[in-house]
C-alpha positions as CSV (number, residue, x, y, z in Angstrom):
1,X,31.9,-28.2,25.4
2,X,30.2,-29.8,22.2
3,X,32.2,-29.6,18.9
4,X,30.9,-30.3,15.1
5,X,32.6,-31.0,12.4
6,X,31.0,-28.2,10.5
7,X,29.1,-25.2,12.6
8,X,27.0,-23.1,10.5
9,X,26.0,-19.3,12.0
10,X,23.1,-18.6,10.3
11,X,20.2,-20.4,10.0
12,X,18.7,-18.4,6.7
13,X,18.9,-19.1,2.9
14,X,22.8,-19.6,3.2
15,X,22.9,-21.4,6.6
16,X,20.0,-24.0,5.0
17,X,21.8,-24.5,1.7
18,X,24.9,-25.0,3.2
19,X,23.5,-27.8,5.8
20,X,21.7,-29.5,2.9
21,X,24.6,-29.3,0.3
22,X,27.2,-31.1,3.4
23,X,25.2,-33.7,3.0
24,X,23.8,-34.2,-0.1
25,X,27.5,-34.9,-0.8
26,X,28.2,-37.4,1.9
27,X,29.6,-35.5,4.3
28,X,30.2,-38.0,7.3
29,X,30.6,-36.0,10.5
30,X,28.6,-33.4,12.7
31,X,26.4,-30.5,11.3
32,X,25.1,-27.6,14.0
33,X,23.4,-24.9,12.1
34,X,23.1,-21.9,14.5
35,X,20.6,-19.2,14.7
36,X,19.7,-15.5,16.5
37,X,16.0,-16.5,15.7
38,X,13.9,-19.5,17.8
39,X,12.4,-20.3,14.0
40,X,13.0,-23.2,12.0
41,X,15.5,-22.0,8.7
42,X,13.1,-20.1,6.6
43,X,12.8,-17.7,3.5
44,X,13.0,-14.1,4.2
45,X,12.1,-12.7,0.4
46,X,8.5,-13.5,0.8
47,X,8.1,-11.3,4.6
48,X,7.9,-8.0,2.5
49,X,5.4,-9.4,0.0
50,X,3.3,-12.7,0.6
51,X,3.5,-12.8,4.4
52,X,3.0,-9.1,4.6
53,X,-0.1,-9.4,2.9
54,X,-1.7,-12.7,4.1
55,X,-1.2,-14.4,1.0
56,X,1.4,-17.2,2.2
57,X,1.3,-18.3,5.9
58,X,4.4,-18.9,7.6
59,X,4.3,-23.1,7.1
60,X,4.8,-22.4,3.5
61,X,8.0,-20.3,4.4
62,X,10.2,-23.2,5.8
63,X,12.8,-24.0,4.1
64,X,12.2,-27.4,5.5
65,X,10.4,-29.1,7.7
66,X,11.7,-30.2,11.2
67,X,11.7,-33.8,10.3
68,X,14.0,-33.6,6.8
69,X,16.8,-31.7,10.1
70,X,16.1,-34.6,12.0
71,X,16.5,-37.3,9.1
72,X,19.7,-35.8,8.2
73,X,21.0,-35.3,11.5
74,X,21.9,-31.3,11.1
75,X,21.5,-30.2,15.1
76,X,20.0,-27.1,15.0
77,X,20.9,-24.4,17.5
78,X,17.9,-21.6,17.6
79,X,17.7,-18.5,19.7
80,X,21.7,-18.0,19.7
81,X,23.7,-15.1,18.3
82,X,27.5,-15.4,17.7
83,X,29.8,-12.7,19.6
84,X,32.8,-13.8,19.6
85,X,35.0,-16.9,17.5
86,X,38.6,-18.0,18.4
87,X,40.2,-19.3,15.0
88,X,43.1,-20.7,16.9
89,X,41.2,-22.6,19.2
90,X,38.3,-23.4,16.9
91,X,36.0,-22.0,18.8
92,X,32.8,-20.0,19.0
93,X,31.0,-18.2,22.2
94,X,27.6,-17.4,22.2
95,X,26.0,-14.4,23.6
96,X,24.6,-16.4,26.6
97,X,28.1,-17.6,27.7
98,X,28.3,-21.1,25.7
99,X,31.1,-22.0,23.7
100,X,31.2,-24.2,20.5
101,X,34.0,-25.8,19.2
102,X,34.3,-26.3,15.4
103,X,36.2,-28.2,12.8
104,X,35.1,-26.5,9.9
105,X,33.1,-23.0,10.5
106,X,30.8,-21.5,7.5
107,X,29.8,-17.8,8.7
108,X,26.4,-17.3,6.8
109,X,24.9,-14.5,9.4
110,X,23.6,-12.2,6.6
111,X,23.1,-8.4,8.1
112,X,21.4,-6.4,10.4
113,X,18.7,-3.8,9.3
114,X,20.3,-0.3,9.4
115,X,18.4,1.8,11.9
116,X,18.2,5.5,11.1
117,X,20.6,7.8,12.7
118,X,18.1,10.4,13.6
119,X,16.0,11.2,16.4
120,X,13.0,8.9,17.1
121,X,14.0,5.7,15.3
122,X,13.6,3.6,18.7
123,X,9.8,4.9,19.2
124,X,6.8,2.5,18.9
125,X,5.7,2.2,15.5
126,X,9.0,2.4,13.8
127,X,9.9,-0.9,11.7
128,X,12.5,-3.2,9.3
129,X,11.5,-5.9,7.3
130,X,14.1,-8.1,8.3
131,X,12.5,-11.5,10.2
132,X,9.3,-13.4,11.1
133,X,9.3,-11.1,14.1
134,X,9.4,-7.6,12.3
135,X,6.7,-8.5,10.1
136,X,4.1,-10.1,13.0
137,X,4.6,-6.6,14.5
138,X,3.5,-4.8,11.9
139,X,1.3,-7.1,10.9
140,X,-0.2,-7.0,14.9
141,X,-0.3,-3.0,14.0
142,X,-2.4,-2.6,11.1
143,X,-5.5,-2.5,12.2
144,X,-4.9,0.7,14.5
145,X,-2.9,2.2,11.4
146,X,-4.5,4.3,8.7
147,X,-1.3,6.0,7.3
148,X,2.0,4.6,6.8
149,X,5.5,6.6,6.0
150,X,8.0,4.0,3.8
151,X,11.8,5.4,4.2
152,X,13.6,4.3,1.3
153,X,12.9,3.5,-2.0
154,X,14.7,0.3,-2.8
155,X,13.2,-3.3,-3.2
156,X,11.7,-3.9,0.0
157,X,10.4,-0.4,0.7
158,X,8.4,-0.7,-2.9
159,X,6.9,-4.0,-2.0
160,X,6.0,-3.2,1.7
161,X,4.3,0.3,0.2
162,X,2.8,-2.2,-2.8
163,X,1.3,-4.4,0.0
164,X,0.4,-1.8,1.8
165,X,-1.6,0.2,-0.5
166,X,-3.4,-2.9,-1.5
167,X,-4.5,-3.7,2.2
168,X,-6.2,0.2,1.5
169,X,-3.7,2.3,4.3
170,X,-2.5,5.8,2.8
171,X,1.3,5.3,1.9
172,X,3.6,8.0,1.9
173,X,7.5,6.9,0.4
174,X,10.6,8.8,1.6
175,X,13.8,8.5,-1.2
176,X,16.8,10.5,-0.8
177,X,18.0,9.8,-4.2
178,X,16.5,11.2,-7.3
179,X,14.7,8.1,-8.5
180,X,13.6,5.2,-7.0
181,X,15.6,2.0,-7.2
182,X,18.8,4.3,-8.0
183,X,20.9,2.1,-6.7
184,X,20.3,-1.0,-8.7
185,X,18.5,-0.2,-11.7
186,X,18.3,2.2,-14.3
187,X,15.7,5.3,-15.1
188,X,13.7,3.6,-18.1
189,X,12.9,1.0,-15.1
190,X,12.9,3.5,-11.8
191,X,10.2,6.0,-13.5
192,X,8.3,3.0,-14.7
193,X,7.7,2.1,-11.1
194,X,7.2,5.5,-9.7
195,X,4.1,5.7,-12.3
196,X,3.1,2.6,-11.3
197,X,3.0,3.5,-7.0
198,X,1.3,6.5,-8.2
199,X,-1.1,5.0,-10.2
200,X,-1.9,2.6,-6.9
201,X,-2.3,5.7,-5.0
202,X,1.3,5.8,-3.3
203,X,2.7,9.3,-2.7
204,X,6.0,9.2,-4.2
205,X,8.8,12.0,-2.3
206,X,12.2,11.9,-4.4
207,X,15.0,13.6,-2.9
208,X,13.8,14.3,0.4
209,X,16.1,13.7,3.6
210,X,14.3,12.6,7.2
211,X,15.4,14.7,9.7
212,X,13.5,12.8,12.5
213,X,10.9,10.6,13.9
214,X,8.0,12.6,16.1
215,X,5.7,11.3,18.6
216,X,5.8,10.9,22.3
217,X,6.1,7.1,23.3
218,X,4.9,5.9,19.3
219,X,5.5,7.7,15.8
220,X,3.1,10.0,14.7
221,X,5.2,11.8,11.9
222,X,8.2,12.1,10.1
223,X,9.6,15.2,10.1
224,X,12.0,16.6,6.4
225,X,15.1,18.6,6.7
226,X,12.5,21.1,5.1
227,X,10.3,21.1,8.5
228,X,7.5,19.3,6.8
229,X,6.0,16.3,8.7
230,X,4.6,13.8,7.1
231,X,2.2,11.9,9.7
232,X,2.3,8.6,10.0
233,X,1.1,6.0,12.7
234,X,3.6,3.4,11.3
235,X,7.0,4.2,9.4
236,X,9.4,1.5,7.8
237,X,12.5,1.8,7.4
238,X,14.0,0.1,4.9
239,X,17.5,1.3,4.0
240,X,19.9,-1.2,3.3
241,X,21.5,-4.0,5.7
242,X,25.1,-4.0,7.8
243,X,26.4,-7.3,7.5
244,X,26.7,-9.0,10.7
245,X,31.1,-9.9,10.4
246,X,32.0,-8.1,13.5
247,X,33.2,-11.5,15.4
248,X,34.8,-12.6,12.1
249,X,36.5,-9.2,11.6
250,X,37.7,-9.1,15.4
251,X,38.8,-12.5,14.9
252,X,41.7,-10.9,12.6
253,X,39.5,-12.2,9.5
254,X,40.0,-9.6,6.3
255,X,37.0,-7.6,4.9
256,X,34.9,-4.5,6.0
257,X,31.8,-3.8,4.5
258,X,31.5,-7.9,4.7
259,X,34.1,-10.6,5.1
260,X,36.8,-11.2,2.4
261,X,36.7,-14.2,0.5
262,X,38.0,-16.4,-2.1
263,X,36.3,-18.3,-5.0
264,X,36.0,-21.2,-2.5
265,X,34.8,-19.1,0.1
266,X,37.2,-19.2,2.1
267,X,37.9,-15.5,4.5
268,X,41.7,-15.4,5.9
269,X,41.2,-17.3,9.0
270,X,42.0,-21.0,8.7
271,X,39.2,-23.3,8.1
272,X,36.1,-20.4,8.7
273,X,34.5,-19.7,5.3
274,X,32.0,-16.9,4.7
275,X,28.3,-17.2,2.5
276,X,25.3,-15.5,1.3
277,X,25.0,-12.0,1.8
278,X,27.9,-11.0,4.4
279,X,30.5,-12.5,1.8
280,X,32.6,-9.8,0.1
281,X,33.8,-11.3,-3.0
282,X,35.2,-10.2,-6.3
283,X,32.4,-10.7,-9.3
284,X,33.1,-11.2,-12.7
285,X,29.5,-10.0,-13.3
286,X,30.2,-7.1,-11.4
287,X,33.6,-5.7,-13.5
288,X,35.9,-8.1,-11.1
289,X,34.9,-5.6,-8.2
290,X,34.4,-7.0,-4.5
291,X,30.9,-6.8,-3.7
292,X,28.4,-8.4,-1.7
293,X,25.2,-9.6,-3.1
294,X,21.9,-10.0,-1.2
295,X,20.0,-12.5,-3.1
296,X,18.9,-16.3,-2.5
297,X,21.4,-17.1,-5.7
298,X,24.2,-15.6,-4.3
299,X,23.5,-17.3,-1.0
300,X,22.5,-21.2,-2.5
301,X,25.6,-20.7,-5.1
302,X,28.1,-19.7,-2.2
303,X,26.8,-22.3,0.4
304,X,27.4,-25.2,-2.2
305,X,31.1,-24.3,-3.2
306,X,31.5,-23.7,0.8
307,X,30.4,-27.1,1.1
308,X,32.1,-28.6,-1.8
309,X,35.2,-27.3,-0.8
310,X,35.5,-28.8,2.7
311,X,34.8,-32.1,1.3
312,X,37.8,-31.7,-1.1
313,X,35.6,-31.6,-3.9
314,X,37.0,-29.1,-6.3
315,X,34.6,-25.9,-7.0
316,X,34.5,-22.1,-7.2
317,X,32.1,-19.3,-7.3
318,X,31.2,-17.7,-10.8
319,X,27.2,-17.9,-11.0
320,X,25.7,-14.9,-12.9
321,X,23.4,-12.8,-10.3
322,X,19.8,-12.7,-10.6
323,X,16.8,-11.4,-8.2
324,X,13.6,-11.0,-8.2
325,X,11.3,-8.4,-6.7
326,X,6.9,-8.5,-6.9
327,X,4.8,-5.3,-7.0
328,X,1.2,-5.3,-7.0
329,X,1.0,-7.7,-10.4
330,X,4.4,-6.9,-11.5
331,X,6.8,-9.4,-11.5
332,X,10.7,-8.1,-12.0
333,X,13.2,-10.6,-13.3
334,X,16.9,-9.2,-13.2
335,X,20.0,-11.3,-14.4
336,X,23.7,-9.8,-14.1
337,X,24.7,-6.7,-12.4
338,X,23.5,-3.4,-14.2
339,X,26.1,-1.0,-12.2
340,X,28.8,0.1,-14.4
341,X,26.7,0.5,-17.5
342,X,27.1,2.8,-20.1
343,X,23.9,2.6,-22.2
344,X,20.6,1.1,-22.3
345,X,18.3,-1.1,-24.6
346,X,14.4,-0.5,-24.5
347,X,12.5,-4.0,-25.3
348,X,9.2,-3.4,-25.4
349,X,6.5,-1.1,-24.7
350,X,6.4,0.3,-20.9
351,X,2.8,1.1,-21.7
352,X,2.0,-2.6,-22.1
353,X,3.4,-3.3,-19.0
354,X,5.7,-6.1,-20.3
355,X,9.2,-4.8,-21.0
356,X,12.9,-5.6,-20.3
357,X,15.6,-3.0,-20.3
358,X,19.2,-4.1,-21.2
359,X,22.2,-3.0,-19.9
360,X,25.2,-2.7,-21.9
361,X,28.8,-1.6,-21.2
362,X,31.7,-1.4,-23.7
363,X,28.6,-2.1,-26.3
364,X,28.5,-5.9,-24.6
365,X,25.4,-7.3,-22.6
366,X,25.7,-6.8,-18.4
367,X,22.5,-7.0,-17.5
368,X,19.0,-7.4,-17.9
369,X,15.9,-6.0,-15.5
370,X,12.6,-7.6,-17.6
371,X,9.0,-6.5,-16.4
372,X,6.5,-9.3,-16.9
373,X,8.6,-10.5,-19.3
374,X,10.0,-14.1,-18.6
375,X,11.0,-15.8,-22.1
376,X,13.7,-12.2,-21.7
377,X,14.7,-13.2,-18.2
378,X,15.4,-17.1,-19.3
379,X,17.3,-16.1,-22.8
380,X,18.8,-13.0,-21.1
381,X,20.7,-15.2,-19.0
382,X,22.7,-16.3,-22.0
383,X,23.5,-12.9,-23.4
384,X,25.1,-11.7,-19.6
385,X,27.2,-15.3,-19.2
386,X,28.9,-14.6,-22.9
387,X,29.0,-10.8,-22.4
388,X,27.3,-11.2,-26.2
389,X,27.9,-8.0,-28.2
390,X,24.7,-7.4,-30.6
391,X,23.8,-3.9,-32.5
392,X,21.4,-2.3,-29.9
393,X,18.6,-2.2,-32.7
394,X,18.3,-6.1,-32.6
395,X,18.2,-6.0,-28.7
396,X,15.0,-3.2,-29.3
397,X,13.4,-5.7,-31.5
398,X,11.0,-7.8,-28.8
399,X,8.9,-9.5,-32.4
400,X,12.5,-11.8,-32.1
401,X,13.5,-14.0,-29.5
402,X,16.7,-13.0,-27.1
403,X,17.7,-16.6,-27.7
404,X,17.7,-16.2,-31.7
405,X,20.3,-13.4,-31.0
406,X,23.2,-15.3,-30.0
């Protein structure tokens, strides 16, 4: 049996950073960074946008190159998944049989697409934008594929249907909520993007519920709990992730929707720390509430105290969140956490298409989501971090600077 000082499951944004951070900071001993996909580590934000498209082959994805693993000795495990760990033993067992021990383990293994719970969500045709793999399928697809049903309207459902509709297929979108983006944005910034779908010729459905998937052996519609089908020779399904803890949580490790931890990372078991976006954690940014966060801050941020912290250097998560999302030539900025918020500050002129809307709670700055609008994004960030308090008409007025605010 081989044993590393430090084994790191998964071999994404959190995996990566945590690999790099061990030993930009002189850690000494072994580094295995384990992985479910035969890839070298590479960024997953671009698959639903750049990739999708054509604009960005996968080269310009890697995270790094095979030779920067290989210069700083990090032995990298593809085309494993994790099943089982032993925290007493220090050890990890693979699906295949093979057992790693550890002396350190950080659990950056991210989440699993959730597949949809009705009938028909195994037939041909039905995808998740998840990996490399999802998106060559698709992308293999296309040309046999006029019409396309997106099921969910969150980030990567609007940016697959953006892509989409620019490649010239006819895309239908499925929302159960209300409003698109419902769940992490307000309405000033959700209706702004529903006009802007339709305007690209994307059929918008708020408040609709999929009953199931038809076709024989591949999807040809998708059926409402109204008994209207929607045809479709592809559908993607993009509603949310499970994060992938179930070793870690049958291990005796504390959490649920994610693994518990610590400002340091650390989850209950000895010595296994959790990163990126599997890590429940409580967030200042977030009201002190235990959340996860799905974004390559949250996942670089985390990785580095993991890191730190193993090497005795002293550190703790507090980062303020921020994420990114591209749509046709829209480029969203958020910084902070808008959930919780009890009002909203217009900047700008929707009709422009350059805006920012800023999220307040308790009349003190939370958030910020800013359209095409960076100089808002980079002085936002200062607002969120001192929770500034500033009379809503001076956050309206975009002819001064965020940063003149302060």
């Amino acid at each position: 049996m081989i044993r590393y000082g430090v084994l790191i499951v998964g071999a994404g944004h959190a995996g990566a950073q945590a690999a790099i951070a061990l030993r930009q900071h002189k850690f000494a001993g072994s580094v295995a960074l384990l992985g479910d996909e035969a890839e070298l580590p590479y960024e997953r934000p671009p698959l639903s946008k750049e990739y999708l498209a054509g604009d960005k082959p996968f080269e310009r994805l890697l995270i790094r190159n095979a030779a920067f693993w290989d210069e700083r000795q990090v032995t990298l495990l593809p085309g494993r998944t994790a099943i089982r760990v032993d925290p007493t033993r220090r050890e990890l067992v693979t699906a295949d049989g093979e057992t790693i021990g550890y002396g350190s383990l950080i659990w950056a293994a991210g989440g699993k697409p959730r597949r949809l719970a009705c009938a028909g969500g195994d037939l041909a045709g039905v995808h998740s934008v998840r990996t490399r793999a999802d998106v060559d399928r698709m992308i293999a697809e296309l040309p046999d594929v006029r019409r396309v049903a997106v099921i969910g309207g969150g980030y990567i459902g609007l940016e697959a249907a953006a892509v989409l509709a620019k490649l010239g297929r006819s895309v239908t979108v499925l929302e159960a909520q209300d409003r698109v983006l419902a769940r992490v944005a307000g309405e000033p910034l959700s209706r702004f993007f529903e006009d802007e779908h339709r305007t690209h010729g994307v059929d918008l459905r708020m408040g609709v519920t999929v009953d199931a998937i038809v076709g024989d052996d591949r999807v040809t519609g998708v059926r409402l709990a109204d008994g209207e089908v929607v045809p479709a020779e592809m559908a993607i399904v993009g509603i949310g992730i499970d994060p992938a803890v179930t070793p870690l949580l049958d291990a005796g490790a504390a959490g649920g929707n994610g693994v518990l931890v610590d400002a340091q990372c650390r989850t209950s078991l000895a010595d296994v720390f959790a990163v990126g976006d599997c890590a429940l954690h409580a967030n200042r940014f977030a009201g002190a509430r235990c959340i996860r966060l799905e974004s390559v801050q949250n996942a670089n941020d985390q990785a580095t105290v993991a890191a730190k912290t193993i090497l005795g250097i002293e550190a703790a998560y507090d980062a303020v969140p921020w994420f990114w999302s591209n749509q046709y030539d829209l480029k969203l900025q958020t910084v902070g956490i808008s959930a919780g918020h009890d009002a909203t500050v217009l900047r700008g002129d929707p009709a422009n298409r350059s805006f920012s809307v800023i999220y307040l709670r308790a009349g003190r700055v939370i958030a910020l989501d800013c359209v095409n609008a960076t100089k808002d994004y980079v002085q936002g960030r200062k607002l969120v971090l001192e929770a500034a308090e500033i009379d809503s008409a001076r956050l309206a007025d975009a002819t001064v600077p965020l940063k003149d605010l302060t």
